[in-house]
N, C-alpha and C positions, 0 to 999 in steps of 0.2 A: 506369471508375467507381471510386472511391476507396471502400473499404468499413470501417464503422462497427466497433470492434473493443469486443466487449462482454464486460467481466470480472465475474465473479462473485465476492461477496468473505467467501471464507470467515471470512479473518480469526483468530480465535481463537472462535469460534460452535461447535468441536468440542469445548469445555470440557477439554481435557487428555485426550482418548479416539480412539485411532488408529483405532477402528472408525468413529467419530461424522465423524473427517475424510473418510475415504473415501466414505461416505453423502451427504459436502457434495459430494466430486468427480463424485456418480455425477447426485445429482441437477443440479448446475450443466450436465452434458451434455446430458443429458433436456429443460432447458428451452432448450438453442441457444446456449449461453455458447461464447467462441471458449477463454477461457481460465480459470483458476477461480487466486484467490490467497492464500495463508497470511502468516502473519506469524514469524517466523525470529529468536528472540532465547538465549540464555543469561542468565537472572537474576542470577547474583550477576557478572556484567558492565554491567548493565544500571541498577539501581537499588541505594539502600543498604537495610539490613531493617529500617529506622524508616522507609520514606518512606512518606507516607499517598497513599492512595487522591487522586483526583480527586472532586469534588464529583457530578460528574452519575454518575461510578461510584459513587459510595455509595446517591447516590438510586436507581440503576436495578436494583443486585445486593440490597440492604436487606441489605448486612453490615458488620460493621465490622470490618473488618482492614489488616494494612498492604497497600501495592503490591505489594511483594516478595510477602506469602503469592499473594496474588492473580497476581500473574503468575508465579509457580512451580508452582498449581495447575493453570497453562493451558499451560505451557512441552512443547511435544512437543520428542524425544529427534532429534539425528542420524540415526539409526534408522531413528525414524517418518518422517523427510522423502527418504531415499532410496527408502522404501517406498512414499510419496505420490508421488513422479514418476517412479517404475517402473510407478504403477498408470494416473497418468492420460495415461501412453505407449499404457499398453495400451488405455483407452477413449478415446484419441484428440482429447484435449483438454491445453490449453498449462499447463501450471505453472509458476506465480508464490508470490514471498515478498516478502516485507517485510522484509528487513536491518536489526535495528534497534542493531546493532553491531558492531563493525570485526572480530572473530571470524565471528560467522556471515555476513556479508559474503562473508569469503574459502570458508565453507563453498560455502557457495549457487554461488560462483562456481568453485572450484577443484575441489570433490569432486561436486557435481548436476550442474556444467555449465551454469550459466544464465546465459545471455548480456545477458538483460533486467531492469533491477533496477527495481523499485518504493519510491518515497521516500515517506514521511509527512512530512505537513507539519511535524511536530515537529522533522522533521531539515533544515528548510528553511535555517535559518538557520544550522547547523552545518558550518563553511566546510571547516575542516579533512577531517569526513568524507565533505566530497560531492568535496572533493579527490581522495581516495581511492577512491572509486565511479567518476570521472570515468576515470581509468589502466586501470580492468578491465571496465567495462559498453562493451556494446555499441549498447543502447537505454537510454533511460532514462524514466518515467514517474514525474515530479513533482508532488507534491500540493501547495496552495501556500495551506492555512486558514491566519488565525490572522495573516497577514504583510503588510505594507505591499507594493506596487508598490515601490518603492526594494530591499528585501529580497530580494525575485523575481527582481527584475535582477543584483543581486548572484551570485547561484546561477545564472543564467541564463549570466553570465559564465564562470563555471569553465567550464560543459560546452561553451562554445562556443570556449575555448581546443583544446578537441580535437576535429578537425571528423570522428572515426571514431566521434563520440558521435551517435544519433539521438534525440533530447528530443521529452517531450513533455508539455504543460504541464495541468495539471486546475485549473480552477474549484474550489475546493472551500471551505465552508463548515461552520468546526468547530463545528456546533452538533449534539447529540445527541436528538432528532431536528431536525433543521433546519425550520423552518418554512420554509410557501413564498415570504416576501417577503423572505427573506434569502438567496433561491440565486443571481441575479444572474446570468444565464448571459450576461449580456452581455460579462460579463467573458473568455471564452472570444476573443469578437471583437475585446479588448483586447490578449491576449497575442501573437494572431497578428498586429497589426498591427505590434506594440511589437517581439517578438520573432522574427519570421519561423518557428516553428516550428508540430508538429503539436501540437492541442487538444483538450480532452475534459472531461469532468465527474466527479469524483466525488462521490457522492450520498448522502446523509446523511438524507434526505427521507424522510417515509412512503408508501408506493403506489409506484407505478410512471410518475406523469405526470411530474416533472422529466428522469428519462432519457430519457424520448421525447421530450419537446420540445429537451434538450440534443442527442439523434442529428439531429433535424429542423434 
């Protein structure tokens, strides 16, 4: 029997506070989560310190500042992510990041030892760096908002140049919260026809009804 692999996603929801992430790892155990996943950047690699905010982050934080202040307030240290996967060693659950550049990329991979790398849609269309991911990951879980079916394939292509890559493709819908006549999980039934590979959801949605029907 093929079993449902259910991540919990921290994200940046620890506001820049290594105690506040561990509390996300403790309680992702607690509710059954297989795996629980962060997001893994350097700011001044990342963004310039004029760039603004995204719209639905202005509306949901009520501040006005740039990206940069905002994702540097949130930015955990090297540090804090070898202490994050020493801990959820020790409560016996998977940790995941989000590489969301070619620096902590090779962190996540060289120094934590993560075999599994997680892509946001952002970087879907980012040929060169999923170039790069495709040489050193071992699995790979793609997010695919925001992109045309032509795009997907495109991306789809790199990692199937190396057949030591295991993909696996999410549904997902960049909307903050996503309503539910835009989650489309039929799209899941798309990938794996189109692409022969494993499929999943990520969920943007309020409540908990689109994951269970996506598991189902």
């Amino acid at each position: 029997m093929k079993k449902t692999i259910i991540i919990a996603e921290a994200g940046v929801n620890h506001n820049g506070s290594l105690e506040e992430a561990m509390e996300l790892c403790r309680i992702a155990k607690e509710a059954g989560a297989d795996a629980v996943k962060f997001q893994t950047w350097k700011t001044d690699e990342l963004v310039l310190k004029k760039a603004r905010q995204a719209q639905y982050q202005e509306l949901n934080t009520g501040i006005n500042q740039s990206q940069y202040q905002m994702l540097k307030e949130l930015e955990l240290s090297y540090e804090h992510f070898h202490i994050l996967k020493e801990f959820c060693d020790s409560i016996e659950i998977d940790f995941l990041s989000t590489p969301d550049e070619l620096t902590s990329l090779k962190f996540l991979v060289n120094s934590l030892g993560i075999s599994t790398i997680k892509i946001g849609s952002g970087e879907l269309a980012n040929l060169p760096y999923l170039r790069e991911i495709s040489k050193v990951a071992k699995k790979v879980i793609l997010s695919t908002g925001m992109h045309s079916i032509e795009e997907v394939s495109n991306s789809v292509s790199i990692f199937k140049k190396n057949p030591n890559v295991d993909l696996a493709l999410l549904q997902c819908t960049s909307s903050y919260p996503c309503p539910y006549e835009a989650i489309n999980l039929k799209v899941m039934h798309t990938y794996s026809q189109l692409f022969n590979c494993k499929v999943g959801f990520s969920d943007h949605s309020i409540g908990i009804t689109a994951s269970i029907l996506a598991a189902c």
